[in-house]
C-alpha positions as a LaTeX table, in Angstrom:
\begin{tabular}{lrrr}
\hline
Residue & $x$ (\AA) & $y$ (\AA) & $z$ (\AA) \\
\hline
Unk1 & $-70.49$ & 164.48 & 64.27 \\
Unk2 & $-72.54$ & 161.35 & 63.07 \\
Unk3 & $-75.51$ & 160.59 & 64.93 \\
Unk4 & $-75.43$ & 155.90 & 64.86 \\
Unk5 & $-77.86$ & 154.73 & 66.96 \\
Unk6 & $-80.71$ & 156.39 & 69.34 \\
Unk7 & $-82.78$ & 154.07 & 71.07 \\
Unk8 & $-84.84$ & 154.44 & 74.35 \\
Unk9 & $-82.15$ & 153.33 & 76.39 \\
Unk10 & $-78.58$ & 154.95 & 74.50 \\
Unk11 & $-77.67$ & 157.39 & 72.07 \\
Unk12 & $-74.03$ & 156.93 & 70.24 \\
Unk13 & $-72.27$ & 159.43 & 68.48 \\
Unk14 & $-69.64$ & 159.23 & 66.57 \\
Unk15 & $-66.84$ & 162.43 & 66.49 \\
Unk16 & $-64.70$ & 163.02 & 63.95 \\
Unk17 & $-61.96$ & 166.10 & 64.11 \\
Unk18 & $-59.31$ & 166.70 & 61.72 \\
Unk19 & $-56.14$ & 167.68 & 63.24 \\
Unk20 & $-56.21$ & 171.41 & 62.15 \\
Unk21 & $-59.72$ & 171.84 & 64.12 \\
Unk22 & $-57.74$ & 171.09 & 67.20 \\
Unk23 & $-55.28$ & 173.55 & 66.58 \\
Unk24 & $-52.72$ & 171.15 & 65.32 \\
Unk25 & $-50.76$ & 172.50 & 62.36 \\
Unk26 & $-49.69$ & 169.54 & 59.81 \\
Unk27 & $-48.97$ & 169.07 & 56.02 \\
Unk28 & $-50.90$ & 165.94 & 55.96 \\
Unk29 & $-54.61$ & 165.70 & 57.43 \\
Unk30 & $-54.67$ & 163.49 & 60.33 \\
Unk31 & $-58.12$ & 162.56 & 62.12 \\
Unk32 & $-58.65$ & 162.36 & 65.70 \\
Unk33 & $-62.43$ & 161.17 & 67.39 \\
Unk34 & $-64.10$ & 158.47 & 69.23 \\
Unk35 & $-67.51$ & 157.50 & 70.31 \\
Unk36 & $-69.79$ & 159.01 & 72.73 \\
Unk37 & $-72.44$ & 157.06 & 74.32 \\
Unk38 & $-75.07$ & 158.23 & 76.31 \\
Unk39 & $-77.22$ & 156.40 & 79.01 \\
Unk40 & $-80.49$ & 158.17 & 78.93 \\
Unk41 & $-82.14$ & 156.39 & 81.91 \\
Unk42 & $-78.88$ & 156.96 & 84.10 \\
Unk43 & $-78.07$ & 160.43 & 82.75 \\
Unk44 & $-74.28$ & 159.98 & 82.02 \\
Unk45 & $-71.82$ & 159.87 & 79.19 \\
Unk46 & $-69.19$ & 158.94 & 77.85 \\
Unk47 & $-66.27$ & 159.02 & 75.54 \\
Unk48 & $-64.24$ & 156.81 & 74.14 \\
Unk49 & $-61.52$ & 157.31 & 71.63 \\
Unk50 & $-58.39$ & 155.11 & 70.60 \\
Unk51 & $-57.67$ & 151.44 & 70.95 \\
Unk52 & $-60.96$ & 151.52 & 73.21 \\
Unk53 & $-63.19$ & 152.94 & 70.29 \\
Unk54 & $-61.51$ & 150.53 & 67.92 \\
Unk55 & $-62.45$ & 147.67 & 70.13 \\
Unk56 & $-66.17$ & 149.22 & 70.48 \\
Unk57 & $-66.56$ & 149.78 & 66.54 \\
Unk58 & $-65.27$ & 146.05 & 65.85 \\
Unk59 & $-67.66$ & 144.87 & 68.57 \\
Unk60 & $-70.31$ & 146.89 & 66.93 \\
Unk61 & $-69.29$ & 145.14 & 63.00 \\
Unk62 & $-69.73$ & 142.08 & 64.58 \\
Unk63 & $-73.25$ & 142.70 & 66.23 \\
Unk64 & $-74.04$ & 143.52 & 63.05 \\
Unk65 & $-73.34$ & 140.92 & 60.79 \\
Unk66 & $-75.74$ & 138.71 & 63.17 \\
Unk67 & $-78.83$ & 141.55 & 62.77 \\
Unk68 & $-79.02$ & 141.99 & 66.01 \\
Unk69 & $-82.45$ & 143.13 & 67.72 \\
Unk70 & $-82.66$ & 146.50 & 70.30 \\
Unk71 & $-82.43$ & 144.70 & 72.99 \\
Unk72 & $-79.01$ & 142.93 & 72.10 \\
Unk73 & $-77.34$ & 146.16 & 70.63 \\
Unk74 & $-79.04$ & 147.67 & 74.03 \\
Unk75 & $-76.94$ & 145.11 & 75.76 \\
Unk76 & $-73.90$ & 145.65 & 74.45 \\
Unk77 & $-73.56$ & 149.30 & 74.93 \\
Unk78 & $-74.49$ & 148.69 & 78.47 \\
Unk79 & $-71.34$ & 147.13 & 78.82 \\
Unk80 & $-69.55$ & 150.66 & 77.84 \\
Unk81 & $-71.91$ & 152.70 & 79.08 \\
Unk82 & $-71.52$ & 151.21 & 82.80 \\
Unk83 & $-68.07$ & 153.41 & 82.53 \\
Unk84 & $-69.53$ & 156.37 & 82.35 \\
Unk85 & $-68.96$ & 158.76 & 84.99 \\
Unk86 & $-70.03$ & 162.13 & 83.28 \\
Unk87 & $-73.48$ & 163.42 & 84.22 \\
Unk88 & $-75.17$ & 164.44 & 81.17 \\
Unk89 & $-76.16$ & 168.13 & 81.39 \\
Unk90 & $-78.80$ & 170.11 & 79.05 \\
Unk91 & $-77.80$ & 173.56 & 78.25 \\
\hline
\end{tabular}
């Protein structure tokens, strides 16, 4: 788990698992994970994983290259993070 980016607004964190953590039994190592972003204002999550989290971390590249300020990197996790239908909860 790789903490990317925690501003006032979002948190993202990336999630790696190798297939043996998820009880998956193979010669060769395979990798599962995704992203999970978190709204702090709204108080929901969520997480995204396949061609969805390829899309997000080429969107992110991108952003990027063009040094993007808070506000625009804000922006464009709003557009995942309006998705997200799981409430956060603290344990």
């Amino acid at each position: 788990m790789h903490m990317l980016y925690n501003s006032d607004n979002y948190a993202v964190v990336q999630i790696e698992m190798a297939a043996e953590q998820a009880g998956l039994h193979l010669a060769q190592a395979l990798t599962r994970g995704g992203y999970e972003i978190v709204d702090k204002f709204a108080r929901k999550e969520i997480f995204i994983e396949g061609a969805l989290a390829e899309s997000f971390k080429e969107g992110v590249e991108a952003l990027i290259e063009s040094s993007p300020s808070i506000e625009e990197f804000d922006a464009y996790l709003e557009r995942y993070a309006g998705m997200a239908q799981q409430p956060v909860v603290m344990h």
